[in-house]
N, C-alpha and C positions, 0 to 999 in steps of 0.2 A: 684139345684145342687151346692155344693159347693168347688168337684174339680172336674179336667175329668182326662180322660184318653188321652194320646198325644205319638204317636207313629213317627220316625223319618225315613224315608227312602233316600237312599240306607242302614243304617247302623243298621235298624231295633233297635236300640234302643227307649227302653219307659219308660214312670213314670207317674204319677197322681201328677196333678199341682193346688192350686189355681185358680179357675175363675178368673179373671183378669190379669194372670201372662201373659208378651209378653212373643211371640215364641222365639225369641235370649235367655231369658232369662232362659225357661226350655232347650234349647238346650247347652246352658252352663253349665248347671246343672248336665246336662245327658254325659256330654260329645261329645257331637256331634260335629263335623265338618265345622262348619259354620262361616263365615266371617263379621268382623265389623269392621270398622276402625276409625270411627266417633264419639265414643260412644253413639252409639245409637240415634243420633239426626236425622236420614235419607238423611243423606246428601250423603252420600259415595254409598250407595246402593248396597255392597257388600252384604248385607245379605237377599237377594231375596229368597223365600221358591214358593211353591206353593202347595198350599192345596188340597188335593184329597176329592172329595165326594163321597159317595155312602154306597153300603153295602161290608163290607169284612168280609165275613163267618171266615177267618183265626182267624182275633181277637179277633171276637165275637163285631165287633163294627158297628154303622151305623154313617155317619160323614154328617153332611148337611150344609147347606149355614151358618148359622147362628152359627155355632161352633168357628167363628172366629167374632171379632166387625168388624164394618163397616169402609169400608175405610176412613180414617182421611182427613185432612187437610195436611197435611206433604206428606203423603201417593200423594194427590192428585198433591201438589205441584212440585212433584219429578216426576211422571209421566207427567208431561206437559213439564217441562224444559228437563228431560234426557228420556223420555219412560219409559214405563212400561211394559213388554207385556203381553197380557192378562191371568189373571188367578194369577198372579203373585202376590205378596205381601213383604211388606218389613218385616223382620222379627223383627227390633226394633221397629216396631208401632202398627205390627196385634197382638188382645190382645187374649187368649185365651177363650173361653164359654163354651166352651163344647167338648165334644171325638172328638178327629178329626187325619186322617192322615198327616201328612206333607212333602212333597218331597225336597230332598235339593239338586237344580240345580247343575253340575260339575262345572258350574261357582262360583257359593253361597263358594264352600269348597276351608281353606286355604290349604288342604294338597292335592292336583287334583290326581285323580283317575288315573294309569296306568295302560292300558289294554296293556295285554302282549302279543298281537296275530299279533307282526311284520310279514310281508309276508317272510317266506323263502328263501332263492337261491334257485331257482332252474329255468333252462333255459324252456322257453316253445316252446311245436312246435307249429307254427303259422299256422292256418286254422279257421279266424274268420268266424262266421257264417254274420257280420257286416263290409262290406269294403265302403272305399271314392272313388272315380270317380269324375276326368271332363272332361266333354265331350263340343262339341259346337254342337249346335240345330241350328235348319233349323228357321228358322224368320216366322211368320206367313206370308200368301201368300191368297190373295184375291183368287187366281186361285185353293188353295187347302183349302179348310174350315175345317182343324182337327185341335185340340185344344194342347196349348201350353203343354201338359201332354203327350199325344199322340207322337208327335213330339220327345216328350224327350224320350220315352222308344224305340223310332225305332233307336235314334242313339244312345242310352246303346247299343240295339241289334246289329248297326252296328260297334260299335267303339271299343264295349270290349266282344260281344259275349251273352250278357244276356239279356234273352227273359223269357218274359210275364210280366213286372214289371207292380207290382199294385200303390198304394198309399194309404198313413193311410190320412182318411180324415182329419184330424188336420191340413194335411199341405198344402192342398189344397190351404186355402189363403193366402201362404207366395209362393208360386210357379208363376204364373206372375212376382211378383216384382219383386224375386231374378233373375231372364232372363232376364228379362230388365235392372238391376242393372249392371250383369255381360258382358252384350253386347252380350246374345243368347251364351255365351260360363259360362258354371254352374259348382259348385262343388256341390257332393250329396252324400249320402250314401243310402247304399241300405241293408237291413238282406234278409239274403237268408241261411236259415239253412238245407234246402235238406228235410221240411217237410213240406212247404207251396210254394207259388208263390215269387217269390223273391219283396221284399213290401219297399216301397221310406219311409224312415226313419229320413230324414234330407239336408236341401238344402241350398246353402249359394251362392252368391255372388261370391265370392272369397274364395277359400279353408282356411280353419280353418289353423292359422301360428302352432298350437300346434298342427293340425292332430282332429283325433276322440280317445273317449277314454272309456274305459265302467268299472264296475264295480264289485268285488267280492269281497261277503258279507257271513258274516259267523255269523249267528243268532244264537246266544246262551244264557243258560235260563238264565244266569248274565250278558254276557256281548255280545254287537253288534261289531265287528269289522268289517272293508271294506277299500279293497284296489283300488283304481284307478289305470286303467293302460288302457297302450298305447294298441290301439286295431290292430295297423302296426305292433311292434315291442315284445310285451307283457311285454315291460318294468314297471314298478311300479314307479307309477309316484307321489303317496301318499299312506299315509295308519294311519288311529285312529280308534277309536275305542270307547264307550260309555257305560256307564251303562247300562244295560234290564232298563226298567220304570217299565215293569209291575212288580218288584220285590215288590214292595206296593201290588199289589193282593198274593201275596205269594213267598217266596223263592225259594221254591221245587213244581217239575212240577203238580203233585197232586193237592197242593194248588191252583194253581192256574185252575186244572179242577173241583175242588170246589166250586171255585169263581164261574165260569161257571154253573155251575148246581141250585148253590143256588140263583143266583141274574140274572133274565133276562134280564138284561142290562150286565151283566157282561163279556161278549164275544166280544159284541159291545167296551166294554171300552177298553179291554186290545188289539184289534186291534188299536183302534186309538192312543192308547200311543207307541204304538211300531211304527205303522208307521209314527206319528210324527219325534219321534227318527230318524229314519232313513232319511227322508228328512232332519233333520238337520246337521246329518253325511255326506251327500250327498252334503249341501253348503257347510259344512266345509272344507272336502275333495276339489272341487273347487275350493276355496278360496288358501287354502295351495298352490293347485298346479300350480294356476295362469291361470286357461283355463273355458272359456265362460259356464254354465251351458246347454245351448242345442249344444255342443258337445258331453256329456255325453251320449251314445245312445242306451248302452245295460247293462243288468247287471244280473248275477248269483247270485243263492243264495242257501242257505245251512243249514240246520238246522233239530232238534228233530221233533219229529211228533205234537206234544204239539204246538210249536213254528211254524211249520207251517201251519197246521187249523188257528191258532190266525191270524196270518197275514191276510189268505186268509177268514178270519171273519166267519169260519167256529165250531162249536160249540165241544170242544174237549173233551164233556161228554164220547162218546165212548169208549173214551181212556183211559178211568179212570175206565173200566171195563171189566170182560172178556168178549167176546173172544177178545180185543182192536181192533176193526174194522175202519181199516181208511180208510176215506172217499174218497178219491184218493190215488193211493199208483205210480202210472209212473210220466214219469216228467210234468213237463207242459210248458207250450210255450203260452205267454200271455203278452198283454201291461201292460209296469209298470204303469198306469195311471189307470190300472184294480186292482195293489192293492194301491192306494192312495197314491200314492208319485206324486209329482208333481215337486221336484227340481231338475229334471236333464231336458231332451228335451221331448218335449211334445207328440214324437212318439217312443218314446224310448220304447226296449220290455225288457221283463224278461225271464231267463230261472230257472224253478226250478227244481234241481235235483230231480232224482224219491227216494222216501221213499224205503227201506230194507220190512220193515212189521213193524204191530204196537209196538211203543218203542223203534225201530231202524229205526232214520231215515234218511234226505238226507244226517247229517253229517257224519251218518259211511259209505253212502256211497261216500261221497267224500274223506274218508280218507282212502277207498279201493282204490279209483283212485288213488289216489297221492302215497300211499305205498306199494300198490300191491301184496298180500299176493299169490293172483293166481298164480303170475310168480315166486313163492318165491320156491326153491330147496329146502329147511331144513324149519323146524316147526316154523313160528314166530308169535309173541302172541303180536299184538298192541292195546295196551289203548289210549282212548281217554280221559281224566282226565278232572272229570267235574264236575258239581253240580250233573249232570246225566252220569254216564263214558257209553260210547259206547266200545265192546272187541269186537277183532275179531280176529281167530284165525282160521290159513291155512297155505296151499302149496298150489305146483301146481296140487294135487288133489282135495282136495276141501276145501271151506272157512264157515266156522260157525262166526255167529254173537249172541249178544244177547245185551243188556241193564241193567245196576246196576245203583241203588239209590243212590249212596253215597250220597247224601243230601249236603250242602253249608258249611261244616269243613273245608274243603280243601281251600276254599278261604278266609278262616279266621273269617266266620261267627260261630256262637256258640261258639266261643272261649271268656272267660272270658277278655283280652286284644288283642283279636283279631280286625282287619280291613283288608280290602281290600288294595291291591298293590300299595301304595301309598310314596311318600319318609316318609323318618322315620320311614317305619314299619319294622322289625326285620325280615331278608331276612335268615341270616346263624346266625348259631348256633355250638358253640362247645365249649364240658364240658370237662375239666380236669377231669380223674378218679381218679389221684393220689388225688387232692383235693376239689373237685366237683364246684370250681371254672369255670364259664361260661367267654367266647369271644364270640363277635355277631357284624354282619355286618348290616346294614340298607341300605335302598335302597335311593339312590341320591348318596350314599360317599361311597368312595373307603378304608377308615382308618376301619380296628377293633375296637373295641369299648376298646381295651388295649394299641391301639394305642396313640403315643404324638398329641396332636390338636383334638383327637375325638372329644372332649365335645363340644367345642366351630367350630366344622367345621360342626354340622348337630346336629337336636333335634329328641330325640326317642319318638314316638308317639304313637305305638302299636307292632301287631307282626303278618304278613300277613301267607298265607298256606302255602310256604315251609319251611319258619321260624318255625313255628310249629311242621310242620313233622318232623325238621331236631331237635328241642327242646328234642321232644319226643320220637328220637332214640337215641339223644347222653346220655337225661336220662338213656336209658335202658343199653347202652353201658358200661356207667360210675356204674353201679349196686346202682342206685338209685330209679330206677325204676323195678317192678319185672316182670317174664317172664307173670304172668294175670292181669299188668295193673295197680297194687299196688303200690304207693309212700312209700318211709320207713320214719320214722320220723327221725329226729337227731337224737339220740340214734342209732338207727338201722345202720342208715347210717355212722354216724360219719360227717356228714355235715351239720355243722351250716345256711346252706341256707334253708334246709328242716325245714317248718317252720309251725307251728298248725294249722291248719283251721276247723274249728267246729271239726267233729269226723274224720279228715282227715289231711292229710299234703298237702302244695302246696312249688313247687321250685322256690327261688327268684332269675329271672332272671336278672334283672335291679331293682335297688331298686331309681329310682328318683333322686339319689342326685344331679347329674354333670347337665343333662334335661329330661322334660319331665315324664311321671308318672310310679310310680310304676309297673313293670310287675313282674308277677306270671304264672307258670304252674299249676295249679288247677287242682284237682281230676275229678273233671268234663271237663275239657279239654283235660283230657286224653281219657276219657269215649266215649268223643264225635269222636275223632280222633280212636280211635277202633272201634267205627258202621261202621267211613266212609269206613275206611281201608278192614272192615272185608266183606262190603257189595261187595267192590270191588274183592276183591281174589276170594269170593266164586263163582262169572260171570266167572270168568278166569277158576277156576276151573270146574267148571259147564261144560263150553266148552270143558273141558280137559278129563272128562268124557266119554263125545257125541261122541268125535275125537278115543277115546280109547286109550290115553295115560297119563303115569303119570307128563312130562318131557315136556319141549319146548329148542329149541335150542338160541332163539334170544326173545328179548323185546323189544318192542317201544314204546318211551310213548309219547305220541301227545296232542297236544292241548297246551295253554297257560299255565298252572299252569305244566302239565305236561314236558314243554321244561325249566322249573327251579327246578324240583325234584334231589337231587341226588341220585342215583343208589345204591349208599351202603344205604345209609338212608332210602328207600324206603325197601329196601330188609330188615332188621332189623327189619322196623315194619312190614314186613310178605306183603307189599300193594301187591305184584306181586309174583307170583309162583318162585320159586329157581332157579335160572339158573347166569351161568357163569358172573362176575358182568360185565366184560369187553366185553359183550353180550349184556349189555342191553344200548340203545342208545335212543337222543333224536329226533324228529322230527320234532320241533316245532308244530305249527298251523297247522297241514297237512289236515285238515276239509279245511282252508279258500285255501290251496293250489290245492287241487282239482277242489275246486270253479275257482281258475285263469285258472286252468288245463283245463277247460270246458267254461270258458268266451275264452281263445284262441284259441284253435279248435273243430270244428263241430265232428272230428273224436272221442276227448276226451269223447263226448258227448253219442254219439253212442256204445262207449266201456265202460262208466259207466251203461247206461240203461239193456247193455248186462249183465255186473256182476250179478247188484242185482237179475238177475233171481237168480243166479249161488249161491248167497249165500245162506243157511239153517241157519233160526230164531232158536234158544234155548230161550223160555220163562221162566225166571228166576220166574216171578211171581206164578206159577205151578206148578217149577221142586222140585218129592220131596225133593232131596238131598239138593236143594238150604241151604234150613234152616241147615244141619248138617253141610256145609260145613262154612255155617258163623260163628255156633258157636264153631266151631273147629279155624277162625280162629281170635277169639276174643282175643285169645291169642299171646305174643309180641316173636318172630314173627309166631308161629303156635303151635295148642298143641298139633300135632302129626306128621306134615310131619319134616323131619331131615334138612332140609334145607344144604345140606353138601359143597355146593356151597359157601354161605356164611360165613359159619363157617370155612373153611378155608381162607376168608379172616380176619375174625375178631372173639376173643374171648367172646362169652359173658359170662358175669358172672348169676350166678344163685343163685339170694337170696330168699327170701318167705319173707314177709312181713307180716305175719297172715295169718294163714290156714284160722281161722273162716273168717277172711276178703275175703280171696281171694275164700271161697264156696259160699258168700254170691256174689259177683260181679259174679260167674259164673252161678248163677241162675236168677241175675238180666240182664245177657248176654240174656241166654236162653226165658224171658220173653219177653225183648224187641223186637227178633227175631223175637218171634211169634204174637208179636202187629203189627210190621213192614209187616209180610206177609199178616195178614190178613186186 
């Protein structure tokens, strides 16, 4: 072999490198994100990778031990004086051999990943299923031989009412000491969720000075988020948030049921990278908040149907086909220790919301809890905006759900200068139509990019998913873009930005000179952002059919990417049905807010499990409409609903940019469609 194949993740970038080329060196190449400060003599250790093996059906690659040289000298040296942690490799020393995948730690990257799924306001009612107690216990008694366990649960019973307490055996050997510690008067907690025995969870000495405090986690197929909070008060006591790992076995949920099927190991793997992740989110989160890891005693969680089989290392082939049969669909009630986390308290339980049906799962039901479509008087259509969008759409007669592909555009994958939400990536966007002249905000700095000081207060690095969104509505605004998706050239347009690219035009949004590289809006990056859009309308739509109506009164759009969408922008490119713009609102993360909704009360709990009877599944995979409705609305923003909402807020213009052109993308719409369905 005289060069391989080297693929980079989270950013999915790749190239074919020389045998001998080190990893810093093709990752420089490629552009990738990766940090050095040393010039590469391994001293600084900024640029720490970590190698994946295995088989990945996606890329058609097999990656083994020996695709990288053997640990050096330098290598070796650096781990003895500073650590290494296993698996780990410096990226100016490991030389390349052979295909191999590479993951680049959030620490490894100069530009650190911002997962946008801050916890909401919103006040919770408190009814934990996990409360603290101290009580004082009777002294063992020659005259009475029952055991210091026994003792304690009769004055639970006498002191605060609670009877039959069990015990997780874990704690069995820390229960003496802390009595004797305490002088026969304990602090403990107990879970008692109203569907078991109320069960001894945690026992100290002396009551914890920070309280107890549990966790909710919102598993998403790009990114993990999890808040801590106070389990007394429901306060949010931290909250970050991490890459998916498994994004190396694939982007898109598919992919990664793929992986699944094709490599028998491959279900085992992407459990153990995700719950890694998560116990590290888990110290993390402790660390930030300043409070002991076995206080930590409970934790919810939330997540697609994909995402939850993997966790629970359950094999998500099922679901990758009809009838998508999941393997449990109610919630579950089980020690986090059952699914391999081990960083919080070592009796600590889990609760996982119950799955909708297959392809809708615990997150749309948590973002029925938190936004409540049941109680809702007028018709509202909430998105959940995602690699995978969860819709659901009700009142208070009844609630439909279903599941759309958009696939990873939206967070700025597939995009030609696309990146993940990171500072410097290209947040807002707005084109002059008188001169097609572009202003754009990035994320860390407050200044336009026309503003005095931009250059020198922040460097532009890429251009993240609402950047994009918002790129490629003000295109179509400003009549540079046409209503099927077509770029015009100079000529056409009259704007020297619109610039050649093979048998195409792309729009120069930043051209490099002040910092940072070149960006372009590419033919293909429009292409890509009308699949996402159009897979998503046509679920909404879809819905809108079932319901029997053509119209919704309210929008919400939820989740991360979608709590930074703007409303007019979103409406232009057609992402969401026509309605009133000062109608459509944001929700934030309302998946991870359900989650706290459900780590604070036991009742939360009981009224989620209720819903999801209550909702009705639309299978988008199926319906026939689905397809008509996508390719209806492949077009910017629909090729045939009037949209009049919109159009009373803003004028679009209407150019053609080539018929042959624009017959030729509508049949290439039409195909894609029907590869995507089938």
């Amino acid at each position: 072999m005289t060069d391989a194949a080297v693929i980079f993740m989270p950013s999915g970038k790749r190239g074919r490198f020389p045998v001998g080329t080190p990893v810093l060196s093709a990752a420089r190449a490629l552009g990738v994100d990766l940090d050095s400060v040393c010039g590469g003599r391994g001293i600084c250790g900024r640029c720490q990778v970590a190698p994946s093996l295995g088989h990945f059906p996606k890329h058609g690659m097999t990656a083994t031990a020996d695709a990288l040289s053997p640990v050096n000298a330098v290598e070796t040296r650096y781990a003895d004086k500073r650590g290494l942690s296993p698996g780990r490799r410096l990226g100016c020393q490991a030389v390349i051999m052979g295909d191999m995948v590479v993951d680049v730690p959030p620490e490894s990257q100069v530009h650190r990943q911002i997962v946008r799924k801050d916890a909401s306001a919103r006040a919770m009612q408190m009814d934990p299923a996990t409360r603290a107690y101290v009580i004082d216990v009777a002294p063992p008694d020659m005259h009475d031989p029952s055991g210091d366990f026994e003792r304690l649960a009769e004055a639970l019973a006498a002191q605060w009412g609670v009877t039959g307490l069990t015990c997780d055996p874990v704690l069995l050997p820390r229960l003496q000491g802390a009595l004797r510690r305490g002088g026969w008067q304990v602090a403990f907690a107990v879970h008692d969720d109203g569907h078991m025995l109320p069960l001894l969870t945690g026992i100290w000495a002396d009551l914890p000075p920070r309280g107890i405090a549990g966790l909710a986690i919102d598993l998403g197929s790009t990114t993990i988020a999890a808040h801590l909070c106070d389990l007394a008060t429901g306060d949010v006591l931290a909250s970050a948030g991490v890459m998916n790992p498994q994004i190396r076995f694939g982007e898109d949920l598919m992919s990664r049921v793929s992986h699944a099927m094709l490599d028998p190991a491959g279900t085992a793997q992407m459990a153990t990278s995700v719950r890694s992740a998560l116990d590290g989110l888990v110290a993390d989160l402790a660390a930030e908040a300043d409070i002991p890891p076995d206080t930590i005693l409970e934790l919810t969680l939330v997540g697609n149907p994909v995402m939850h089989h993997l966790l629970l290392g359950i094999d998500p082939t099922e679901l990758g086909q009809a009838p998508f049969a999941l393997a449990h669909q109610g919630a579950l009630r089980l020690a986090a220790r059952e699914l391999g986390l081990t960083a919080l308290a070592p009796a600590a339980r889990a609760y996982l919301l119950p799955c909708v049906a297959g392809h809708v799962g615990a997150d749309a039901a948590a973002v029925a809890l938190s936004e409540a479509p049941d109680r809702s008087d007028d018709l509202v259509l909430v998105v959940d905006v995602g690699t995978n969008a969860e819709i659901l759409l009700g009142n208070r007669d009844r609630v439909l759900a279903c599941s759309s592909p958009t696939g990873p555009a939206f967070e700025g994958a597939q995009i030609s200068a696309g990146q993940r939400a990171a500072p410097g990536a290209i947040e807002r966007v707005r084109i002059d139509p008188a001169t097609g002249i572009p202003r754009f905000r990035v994320i860390g700095c407050d200044l336009w990019s026309d503003d005095p000081g931009f250059a020198e207060a922040t460097e532009v690095t890429g251009i993240c998913g609402s950047g994009i969104i918002e790129a490629v509505a003000e295109l179509r605004m400003a009549g540079l873009l046409d209503a099927s998706g077509l770029l015009g050239g100079p000529e056409a347009t009259g704007c020297p930005r619109m610039i050649p690219e093979g048998r195409t035009f792309a729009y120069l949004l930043h051209d490099g000179s002040t910092s940072g590289p070149t960006i372009t809006v590419t033919q293909g990056d429009i292409r890509a952002i009308q699949l996402a859009k159009s897979a998503l309308y046509a679920g909404a739509r879809l819905l809108m059919d079932e319901f029997g109506t053509d119209r919704v009164d309210r929008v919400v759009l939820a989740g991360a990417f979608g709590a930074h969408i703007s409303a007019l922008h979103a409406m232009v490119l057609g992402m969401i049905p026509d309605c009133p713009v000062d109608r459509v609102t944001s929700a934030g993360n309302a998946a991870g807010t359900g989650a706290r909704m459900a780590l604070a009360s036991r009742s939360a709990r009981s009224e989620v499990e209720a819903l999801v009877r209550r909702i009705t599944k639309v299978e988008t995979a199926i319906a026939p409409r689905f397809q008509e409705h996508f390719v209806a609305a492949n077009a910017l923003p629909h090729a045939t609903a009037p949209f009049p909402h919109l159009r009373a807020e803003v004028a679009l213009p209407e150019p053609h940019f080539g018929a042959a052109a624009g017959t030729r993308r509508r049949g290439r719409a039409r195909q894609a469609a029907t590869q995507e369905d089938t």
